[in-house]
N, C-alpha and C positions, 0 to 999 in steps of 0.2 A: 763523680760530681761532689762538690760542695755546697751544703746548707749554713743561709747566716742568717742569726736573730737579731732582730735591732735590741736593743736598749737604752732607755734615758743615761744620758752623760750622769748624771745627781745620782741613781740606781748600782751606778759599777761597783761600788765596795760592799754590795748586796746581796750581790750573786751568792749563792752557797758554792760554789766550783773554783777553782782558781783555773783562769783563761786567758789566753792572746784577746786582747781587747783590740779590734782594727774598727780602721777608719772608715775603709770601702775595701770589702771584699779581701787581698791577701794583704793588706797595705797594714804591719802591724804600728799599733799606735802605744799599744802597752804590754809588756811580754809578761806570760805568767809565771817567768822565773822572777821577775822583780817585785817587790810588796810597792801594793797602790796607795800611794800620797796622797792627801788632799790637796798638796798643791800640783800635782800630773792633774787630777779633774779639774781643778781653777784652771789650769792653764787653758783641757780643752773648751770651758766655758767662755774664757777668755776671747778665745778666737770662733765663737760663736758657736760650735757642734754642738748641738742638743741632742742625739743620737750618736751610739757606736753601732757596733755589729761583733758579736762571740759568732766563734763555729757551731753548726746545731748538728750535723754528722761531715764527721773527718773525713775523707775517703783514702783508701790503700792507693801507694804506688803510684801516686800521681806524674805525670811528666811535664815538663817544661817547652815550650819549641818557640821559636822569635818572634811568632803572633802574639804568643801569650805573652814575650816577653813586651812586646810593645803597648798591648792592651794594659800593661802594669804601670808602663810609664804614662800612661796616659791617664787614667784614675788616678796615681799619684800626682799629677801635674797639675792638673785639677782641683785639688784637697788643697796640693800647696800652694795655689794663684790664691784661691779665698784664704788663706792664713795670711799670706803678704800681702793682702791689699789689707787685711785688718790691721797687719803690722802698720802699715806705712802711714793708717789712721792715730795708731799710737803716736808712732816716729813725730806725723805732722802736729800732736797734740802738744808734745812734749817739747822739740824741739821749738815751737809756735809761742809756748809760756815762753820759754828763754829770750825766745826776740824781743818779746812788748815789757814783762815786767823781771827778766834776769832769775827766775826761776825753772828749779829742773826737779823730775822728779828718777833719782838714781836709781830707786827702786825699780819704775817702769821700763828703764831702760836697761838695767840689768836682765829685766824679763823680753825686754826685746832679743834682745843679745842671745838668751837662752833658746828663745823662740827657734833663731837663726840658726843656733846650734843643731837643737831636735834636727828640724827637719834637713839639713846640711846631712845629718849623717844618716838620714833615712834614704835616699836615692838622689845622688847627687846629678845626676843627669835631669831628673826632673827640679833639681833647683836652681840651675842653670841655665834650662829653657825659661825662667822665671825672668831671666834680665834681658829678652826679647818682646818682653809687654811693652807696648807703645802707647800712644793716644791718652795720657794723662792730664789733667787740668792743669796748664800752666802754672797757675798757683801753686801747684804741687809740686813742681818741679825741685825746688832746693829739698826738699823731704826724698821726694823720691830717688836723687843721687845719693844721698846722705846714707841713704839706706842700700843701695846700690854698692857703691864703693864700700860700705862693711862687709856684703858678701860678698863681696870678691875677693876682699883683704883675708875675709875667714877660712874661705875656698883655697887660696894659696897659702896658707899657713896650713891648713889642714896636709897639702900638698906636701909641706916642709916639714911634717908630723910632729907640729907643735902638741904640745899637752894642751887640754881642756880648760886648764889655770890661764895659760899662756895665750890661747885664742880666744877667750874672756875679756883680756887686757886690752889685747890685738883690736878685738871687735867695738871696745867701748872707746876704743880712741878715734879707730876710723867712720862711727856714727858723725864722733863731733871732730871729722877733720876740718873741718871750714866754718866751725863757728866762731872765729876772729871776722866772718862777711858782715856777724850784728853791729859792729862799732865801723862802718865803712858808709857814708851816709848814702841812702837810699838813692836821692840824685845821679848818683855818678854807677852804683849798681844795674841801676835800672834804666839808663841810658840806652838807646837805640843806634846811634850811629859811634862811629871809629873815638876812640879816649883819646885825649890830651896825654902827651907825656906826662902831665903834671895830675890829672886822673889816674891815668896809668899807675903810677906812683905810689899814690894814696891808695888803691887796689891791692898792691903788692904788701901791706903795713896786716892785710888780714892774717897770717901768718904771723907775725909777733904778735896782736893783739891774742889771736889763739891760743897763743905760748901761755900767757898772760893768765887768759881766764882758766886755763886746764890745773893752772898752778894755784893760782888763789880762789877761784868760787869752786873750782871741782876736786879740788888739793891732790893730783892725779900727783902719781912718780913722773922722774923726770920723764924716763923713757916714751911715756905715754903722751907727756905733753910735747914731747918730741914732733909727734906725725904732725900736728897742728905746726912746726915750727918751721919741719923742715921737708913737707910734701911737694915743696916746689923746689928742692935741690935737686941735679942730677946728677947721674955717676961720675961727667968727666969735668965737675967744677963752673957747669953752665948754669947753672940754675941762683934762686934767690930765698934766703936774703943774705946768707953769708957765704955764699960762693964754694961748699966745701965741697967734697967727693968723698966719692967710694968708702970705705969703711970707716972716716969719718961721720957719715952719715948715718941715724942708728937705722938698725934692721927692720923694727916697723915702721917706719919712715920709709922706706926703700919699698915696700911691700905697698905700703898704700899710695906711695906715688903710679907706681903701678897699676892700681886699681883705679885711681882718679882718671889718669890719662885712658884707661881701657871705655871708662865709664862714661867719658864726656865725649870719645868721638860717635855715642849713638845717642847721645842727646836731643839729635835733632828731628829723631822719630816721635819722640813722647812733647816737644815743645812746637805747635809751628809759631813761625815767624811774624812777630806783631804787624798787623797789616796797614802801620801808621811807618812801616819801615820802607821806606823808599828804595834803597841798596839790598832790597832780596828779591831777587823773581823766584816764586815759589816753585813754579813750573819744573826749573832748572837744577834746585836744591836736588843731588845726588842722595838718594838714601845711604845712611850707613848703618853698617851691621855688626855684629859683633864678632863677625870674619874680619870686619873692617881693623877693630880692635886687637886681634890677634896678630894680624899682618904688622900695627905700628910698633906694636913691645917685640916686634921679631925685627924689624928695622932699626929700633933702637936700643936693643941691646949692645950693651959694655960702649954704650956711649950715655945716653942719655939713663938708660936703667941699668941695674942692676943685671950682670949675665945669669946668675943661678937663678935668680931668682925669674926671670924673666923665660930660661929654660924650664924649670917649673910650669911656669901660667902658659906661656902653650904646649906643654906636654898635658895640661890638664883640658884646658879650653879646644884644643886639637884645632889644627888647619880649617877644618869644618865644625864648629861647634855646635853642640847640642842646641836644635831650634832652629838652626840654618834648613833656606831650601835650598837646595841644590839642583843645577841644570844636568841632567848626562847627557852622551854627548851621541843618543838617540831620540834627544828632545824633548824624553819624557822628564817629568820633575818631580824630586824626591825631600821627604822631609828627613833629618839628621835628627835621631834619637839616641843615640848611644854613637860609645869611641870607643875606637880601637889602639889605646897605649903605645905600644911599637908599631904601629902600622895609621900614623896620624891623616894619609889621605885615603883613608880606606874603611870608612864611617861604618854604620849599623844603620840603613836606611830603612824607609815606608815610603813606596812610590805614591804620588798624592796626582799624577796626573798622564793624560795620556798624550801620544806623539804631536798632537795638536795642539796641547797646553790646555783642554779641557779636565777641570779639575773630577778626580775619583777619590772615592773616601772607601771601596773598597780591594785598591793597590797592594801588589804582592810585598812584605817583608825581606829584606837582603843583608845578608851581612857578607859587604863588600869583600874581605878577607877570603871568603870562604866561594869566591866567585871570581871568573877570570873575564867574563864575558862584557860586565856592567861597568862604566866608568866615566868617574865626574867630569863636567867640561866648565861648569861655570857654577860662582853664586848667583842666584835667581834675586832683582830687585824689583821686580814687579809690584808696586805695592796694591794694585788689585789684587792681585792672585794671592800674594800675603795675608789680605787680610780674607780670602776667602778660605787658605787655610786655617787661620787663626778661628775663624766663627764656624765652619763647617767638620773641622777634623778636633780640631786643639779642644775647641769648647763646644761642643757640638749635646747636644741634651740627649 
């Protein structure tokens, strides 16, 4: 067994011992090979932790098994939803100045980016169950893709084993891919029924205006201003504003159209429908998933996206993505916490229910590969049952 002692975040550079400074439990936050910063404790102040945890006795010979592995994802997943909803309080702070008075602050957003990075490379399974959070205030919404669509861009560069420099860049352009939407007047935005060609039109102009502003208020490189210019091209010369393709188009550009299109077909979890909208029966609204997502960059590759790049994102996001429930096809239902790389329909599950569809929280662990018996039959939309895993297993006190 393992002992952990709390400590004040302010107290860490105090300790007389040099130690793994963790977050929860084995989840390390700060390793004791690296000398502690004052801006690693800013940041964890930042994202509100008042408390860590050191080890208080080590134990010999410990072992590993896919409870325990799940139990990690799960305290990880945890840590990292309160870090990303603080982010997204940034993202909307920041991005928010930009709208009303054309102010940004590079600095904060630098440390968003950083943010993104940390925890990206601390379990990335758990930071991809992170873009299955729904139910956010409309208001929120332009933030919350904005920030969406970064991690995904940084996910699949990460994927493409950009440098740290490089996914920086990646990251700071895909925050502000769609900030050419501020000079687009709110009228035609924010519009509830089908656009005029000639709205339409005016829509399409947010992409140069973005070009625009990345160049002169953000003085970004081209390359970066690029995503902003050219996120709505596609591979085979269909897209807008200039019609170009394939390597024409730059590679962050390529990547974050990617991420936009993944990003906006689950949209419609985190926004419902203005109920002044006559042409929506909510009833009827098909959930989408972020299975949904992986199926559309698998349909439109080396047409509409990019083929490598697009084999990347779901070789990362897998057939079953981390956060999906899943149906088997003895009825029980399973939550997808981990993938399996070459083996993409054949997840690392947590059964969350039994053959009745009564939900259980404590469901046997499987890792599909290593079992011949279990096997998937569907994605689970039930947004009942979703949201009873989400408040029951996912965030469960």
């Amino acid at each position: 067994m393992e002992n952990f002692a709390k400590i004040k975040t302010q107290d860490i550079k105090s300790q007389p011992e040099r130690k793994d400074i963790y977050l929860d439990n084995d989840f390390i936050a700060i390793s004791k090979y690296i000398e502690i910063k004052d801006e690693d404790i800013n940041r964890l102040k930042k994202w509100d932790i008042a408390e860590v945890f050191i080890k208080d006795l080590e134990s010999e010979g410990a072992t590993h098994n896919s409870v325990q592995d799940f139990d990690k994802f799960l305290r990880e997943y945890k840590v990292f939803k309160n870090i990303y909803l603080n982010i997204i309080k940034q993202t909307k702070n920041n991005l928010g100045n930009f709208r009303h008075n054309n102010l940004v602050n590079m600095k904060e957003l630098n440390e968003i980016i950083d943010g993104l990075l940390d925890i990206m490379n601390r379990n990335l399974n758990s930071f991809i169950a992170l873009l299955s959070i729904f139910n956010f205030d409309k208001e929120d919404f332009y933030y919350v893709r904005s920030l969406n669509v970064a991690i995904i861009s940084l996910i699949i560069g990460k994927g493409m084993k950009m440098s740290d420099a490089i996914l920086k860049k990646l990251g700071l352009g895909a925050i502000l891919y769609d900030i050419g939407l501020v000079k687009v007047p709110e009228k035609i935005l924010n519009k509830q029924y089908k656009h005029t060609p000639e709205e339409y039109a005016e829509i399409k102009k947010h992409t140069v205006y973005g070009y625009k502003l990345m160049k002169s208020n953000f003085r970004f490189e081209e390359e970066m201003a690029a995503i902003a210019l050219e996120h709505h091209e596609y591979y085979n010369g269909k897209g807008y504003p200039r019609e170009i393709s394939k390597n024409e188009i730059h590679l962050y550009a390529k990547i974050v159209t990617i991420a936009h299109e993944a990003e906006k077909v689950m949209k419609n979890n985190r926004i419902l429908p203005d109920e002044k909208s006559l042409n929506v029966d909510k009833k009827n609204v098909e959930k989408k998933l972020l299975f949904d997502s992986v199926k559309l960059i698998m349909q439109g590759a080396n047409t509409k996206y990019d083929p490598t790049i697009s084999k990347i994102f779901v070789g990362i996001f897998s057939v079953y993505p981390v956060g999906s429930v899943v149906v088997l096809k003895d009825s029980r239902k399973a939550l997808v916490f981990a993938t399996n790389g070459a083996f993409p329909i054949r997840p690392i599950i947590k059964i969350v229910s039994d053959e009745s569809g009564k939900l259980i929280t404590d469901g046997e662990v499987v890792n599909l590969v290593e079992n011949n018996q279990i096997f998937i039959n569907s994605i689970d939309r039930d947004d009942k049952f979703l949201e009873e895993v989400d408040k029951k297993i996912l965030n469960k006190d």
